[in-house]
N, C-alpha and C positions, 0 to 999 in steps of 0.2 A: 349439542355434541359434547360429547366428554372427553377429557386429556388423551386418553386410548387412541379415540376412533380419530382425534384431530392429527395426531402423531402419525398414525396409520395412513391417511389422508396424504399429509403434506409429502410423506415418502414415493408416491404415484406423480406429484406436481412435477412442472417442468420451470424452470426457471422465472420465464415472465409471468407463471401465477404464482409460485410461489413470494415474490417481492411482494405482491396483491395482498393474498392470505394467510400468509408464514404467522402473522401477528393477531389473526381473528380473534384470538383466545383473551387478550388484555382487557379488560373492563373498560367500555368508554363512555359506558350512562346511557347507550342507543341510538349516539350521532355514527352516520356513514362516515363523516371525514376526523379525522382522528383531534383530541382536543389538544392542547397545549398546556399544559402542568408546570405552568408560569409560580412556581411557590420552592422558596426554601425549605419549608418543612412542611410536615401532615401530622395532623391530630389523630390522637387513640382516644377510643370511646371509653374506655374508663382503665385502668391501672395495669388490668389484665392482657389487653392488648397490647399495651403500651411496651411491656415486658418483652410482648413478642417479637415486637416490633423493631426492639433496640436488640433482640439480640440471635435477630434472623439475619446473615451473611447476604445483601446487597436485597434487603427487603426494597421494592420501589415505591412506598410512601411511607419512608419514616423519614427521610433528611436526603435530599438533593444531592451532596455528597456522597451518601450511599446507594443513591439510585432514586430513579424516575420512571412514572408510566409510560412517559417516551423513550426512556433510555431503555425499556424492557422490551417495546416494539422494535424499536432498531436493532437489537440484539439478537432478537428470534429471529430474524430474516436471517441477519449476519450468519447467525449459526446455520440455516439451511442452506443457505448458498455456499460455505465452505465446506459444511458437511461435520461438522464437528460437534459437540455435544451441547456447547455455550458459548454465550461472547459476551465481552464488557465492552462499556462505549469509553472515552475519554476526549478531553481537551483539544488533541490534537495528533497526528500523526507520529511525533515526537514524543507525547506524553504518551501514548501507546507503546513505542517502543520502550522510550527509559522505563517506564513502569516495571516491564516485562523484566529488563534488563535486572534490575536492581532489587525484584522481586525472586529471583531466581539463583541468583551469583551471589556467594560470599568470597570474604578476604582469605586469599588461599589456595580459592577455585582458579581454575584454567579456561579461558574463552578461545575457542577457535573462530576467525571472520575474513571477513576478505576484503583485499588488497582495492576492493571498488568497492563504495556503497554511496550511499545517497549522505551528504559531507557532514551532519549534524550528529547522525551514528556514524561516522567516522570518530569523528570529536571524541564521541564515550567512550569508544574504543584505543583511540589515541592518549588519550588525556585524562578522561574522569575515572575510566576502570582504573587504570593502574594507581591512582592516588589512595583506591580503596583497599588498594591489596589484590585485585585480581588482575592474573596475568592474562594478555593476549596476543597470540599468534595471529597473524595476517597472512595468507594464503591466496595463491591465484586460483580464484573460482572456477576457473574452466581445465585445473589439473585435479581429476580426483583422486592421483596418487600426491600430490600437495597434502590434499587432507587427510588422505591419511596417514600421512609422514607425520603430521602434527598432532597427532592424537599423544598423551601423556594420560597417567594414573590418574589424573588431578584433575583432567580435561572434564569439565562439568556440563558445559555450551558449546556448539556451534550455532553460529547467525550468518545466514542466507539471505539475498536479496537477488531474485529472478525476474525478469531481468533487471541488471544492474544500472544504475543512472550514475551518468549518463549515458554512458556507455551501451546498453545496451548486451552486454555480454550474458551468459548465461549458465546458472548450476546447472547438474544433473541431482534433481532431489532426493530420487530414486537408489541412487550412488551412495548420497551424502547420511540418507539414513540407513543404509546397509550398512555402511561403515558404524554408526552411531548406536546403533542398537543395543549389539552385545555390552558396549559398555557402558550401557544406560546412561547414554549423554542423551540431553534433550536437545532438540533442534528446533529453532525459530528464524520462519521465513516471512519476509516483507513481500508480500504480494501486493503492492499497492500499481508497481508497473504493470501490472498483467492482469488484477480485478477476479473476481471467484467465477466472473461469466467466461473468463479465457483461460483460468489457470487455476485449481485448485490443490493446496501443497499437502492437506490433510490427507487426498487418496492417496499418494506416494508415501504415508506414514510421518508426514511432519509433526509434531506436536504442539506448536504454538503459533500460529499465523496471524502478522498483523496489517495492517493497512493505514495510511494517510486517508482519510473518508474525506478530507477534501477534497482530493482530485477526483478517480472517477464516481464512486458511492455520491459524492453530493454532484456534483457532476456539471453545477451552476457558477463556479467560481464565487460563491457567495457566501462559505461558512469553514470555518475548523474545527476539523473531527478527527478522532484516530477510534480505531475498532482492533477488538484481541480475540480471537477466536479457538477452542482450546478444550480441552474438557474440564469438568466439571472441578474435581478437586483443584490440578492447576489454578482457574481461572478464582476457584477459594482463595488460594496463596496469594495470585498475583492483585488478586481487589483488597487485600489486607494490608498490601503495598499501595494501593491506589488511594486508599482514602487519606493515607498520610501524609503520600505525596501531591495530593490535594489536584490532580489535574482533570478537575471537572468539563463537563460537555454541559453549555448552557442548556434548559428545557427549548429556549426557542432555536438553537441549531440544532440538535437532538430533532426536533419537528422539520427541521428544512433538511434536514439529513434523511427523515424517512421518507418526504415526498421528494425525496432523490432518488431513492431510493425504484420507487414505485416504477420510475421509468428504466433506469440501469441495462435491461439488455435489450431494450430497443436501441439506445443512444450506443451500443457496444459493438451492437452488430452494424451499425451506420459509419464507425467510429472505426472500427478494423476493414470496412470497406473502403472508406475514403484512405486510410492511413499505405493500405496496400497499393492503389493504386497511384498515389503519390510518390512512395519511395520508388515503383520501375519507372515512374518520369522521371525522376531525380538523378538515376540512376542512369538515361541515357542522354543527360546535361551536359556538354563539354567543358563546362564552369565550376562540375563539381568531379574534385578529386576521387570520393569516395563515401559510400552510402551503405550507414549500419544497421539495420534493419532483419529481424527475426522470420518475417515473411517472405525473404528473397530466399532464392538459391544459392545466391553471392556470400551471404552471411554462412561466417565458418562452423556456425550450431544451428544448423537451418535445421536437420535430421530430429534434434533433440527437441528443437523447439517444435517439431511436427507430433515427438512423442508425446513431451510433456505439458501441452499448450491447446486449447481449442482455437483459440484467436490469437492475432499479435499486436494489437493494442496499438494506442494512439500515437507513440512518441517513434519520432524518424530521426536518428543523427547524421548529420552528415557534415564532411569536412571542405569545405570553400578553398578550390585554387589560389593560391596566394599565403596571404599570412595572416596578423590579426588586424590590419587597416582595409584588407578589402572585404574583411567580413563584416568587419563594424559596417562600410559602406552599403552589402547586402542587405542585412539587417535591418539598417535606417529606411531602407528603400521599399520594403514590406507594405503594404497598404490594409491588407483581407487579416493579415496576423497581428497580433497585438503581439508587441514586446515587451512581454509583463513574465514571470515565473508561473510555476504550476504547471498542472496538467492533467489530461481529462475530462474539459468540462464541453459546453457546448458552443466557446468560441475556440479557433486555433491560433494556438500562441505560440512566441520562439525566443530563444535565447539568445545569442551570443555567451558561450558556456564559460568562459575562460575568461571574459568581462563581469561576467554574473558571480565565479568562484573565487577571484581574484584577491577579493578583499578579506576571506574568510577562510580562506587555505592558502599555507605555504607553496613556494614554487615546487621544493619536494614531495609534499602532499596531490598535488597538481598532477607531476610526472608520474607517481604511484596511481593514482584513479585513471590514468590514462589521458591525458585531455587537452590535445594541442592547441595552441594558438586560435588556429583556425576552423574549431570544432563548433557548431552548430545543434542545440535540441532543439525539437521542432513536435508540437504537441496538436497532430490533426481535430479540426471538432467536427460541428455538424454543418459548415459550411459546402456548397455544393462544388465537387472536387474540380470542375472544369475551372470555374472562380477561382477557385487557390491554384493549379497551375499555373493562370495566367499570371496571374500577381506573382507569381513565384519569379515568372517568364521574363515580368518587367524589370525585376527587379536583379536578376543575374546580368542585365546586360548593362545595369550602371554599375558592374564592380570596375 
């Protein structure tokens, strides 16, 4: 089949083939299950290639840092399932964002972001942007006269993160690029809470979407990855940045990332079934204050997250009666959840949020992302939902 008819093809796929066949096109010698391109670098057959090779933009066998045959399979899905033109793989969720970030922004430029994100792009937006020279605005994500009060000549970015962690809170994308367009500011959204099976930010006109691939994408709790999704010149730009800042995707997580891949909206659809029916028992707990959650009708963006969202993903917050000694006590008392960080994968884990951020964010940092005392993330997996109520059930009644 030829590039044409394969392209043709994958535009008729539905999600769970395309994860399957998005990648057919890679060369892998005639093995069904994909190889592993465990090598720093690749050889050119003689001078002329070699030429080519060094100076084709994220060739996948010339140097591991430039790219790999797995990183080229994981890419093609990435970009089907967002729907965008390309994607780069990276190191880590963080290396996907800094990359993006620092590939895009110079000293001078103007960053619009919001007052909640996931606390590491807080940091660079707190902390590392403005060392470089660029300025930025923090804004409350869920006013979209905020944003555009903040808009400036200068304003080069806006960075989005729907829903927001922990929080849970939510853009309007659809808003954020209307406002963005005319003045050709680029916009870049963290879809890693919501996954391209629930939410994808490229139909609403995003222009750069990235993802933490260790949460749902790898989906095993077993690797770090971040994924850039983008068009084609962009993703040019931002891999000129990547190779510098060196935040490579090994060839063997790059492999456990694509047969993560392979399952992704069966485990999504399992994943927002259980997560749903959790948060309305959560919800009518006497023990728990209050339950934040995109799928409820309770949730104040319930409307928006119906518009802009096909699922509501794994992650429940909710705030524990009391304060932060009877949530540590819930907590500890978990059995079915593991009290580990992360999220999206195929066990369900939980935090204690404000025990978890504590050491890494200011108390005013704290109060700006929202995040009291008694705040709970709770990351549903593929455990069977009646099991995790109970365990939930035992475990409210030792606070």
């Amino acid at each position: 089949m030829n590039k044409r008819d394969h392209e043709q093809m994958l535009e008729a796929l539905r999600d769970e083939t395309l994860v399957i066949h998005a990648d057919d096109g890679v060369n892998n010698e005639g093995t069904v299950a994909p190889a592993i391109y465990y090598t720093a670098t690749f050889r050119a057959q003689n001078a002329s290639e070699f030429a080519d090779m060094a100076g084709t933009p994220r060739h996948p066998r010339y140097y591991t840092r430039y790219g790999n045959p797995v990183h080229e399979r994981v890419a093609r899905i990435m970009a089907e399932l967002e729907g965008t033109e390309t994607a780069l793989v990276t190191g880590s969720g963080m290396g996907a964002i800094a990359t993006t970030l620092f590939a895009l922004v110079s000293a001078g430029d103007h960053v619009i972001a919001q007052t909640r994100h996931y606390m590491s792009t807080a940091k660079i937006m707190d902390e590392m942007l403005p060392r470089f020279g660029v300025e930025v605005t923090l804004v409350e994500q869920a006013d979209v006269a905020a944003i555009a009060a903040a808009i400036r000549p200068h304003t080069k970015l806006i960075m989005v993160e729907t829903p927001a962690n922990p929080t849970l809170v939510l853009t309007d994308l659809a808003a954020v690029v209307e406002l963005a367009r005319p003045h050709g500011i680029i916009v870049v959204a963290d879809n890693t809470f919501a996954s391209p099976i629930n939410q994808r930010p490229h139909d609403w006109g995003v222009d750069v979407v990235v993802h933490s691939a260790t949460k749902y994408l790898g989906g095993h709790h077993d690797l770090t990855a971040g994924v850039i999704c983008t068009s084609k010149e962009l993703a040019e730009q931002i891999w000129h940045t990547h190779i510098s800042i060196g935040s490579v995707l090994s060839p063997m997580d790059a492999w456990l990332l694509l047969r993560g891949l392979r399952t992704l909206p069966l485990r999504i659809e399992r994943i927002n079934s259980n997560a749903q029916a959790l948060a309305e028992f959560l919800e009518a707990q006497p023990q728990i204050e209050r339950v934040y959650y995109p799928g409820l009708a309770s949730h104040p963006q319930h409307e928006l997250a119906k518009r802009q969202m096909r699922g509501f993903g794994a992650v429940i917050a909710f705030a524990v009666k009391g304060g932060y000694e009877e949530t540590q006590r819930f907590v500890s008392a978990l059995k079915l959840s593991l009290n580990a960080v992360s999220l999206g994968g195929v066990d369900s884990l939980v935090v204690h949020t404000a025990a978890m951020w504590e050491g890494v964010m200011s108390e005013e940092q704290m109060r700006t992302a929202g995040i009291p005392a008694n705040f709970v993330r709770f990351s549903v997996g593929l455990e069977h939902v009646e099991d995790l109520k109970a365990d939930i059930l035992q475990a409210l009644q030792k606070i």
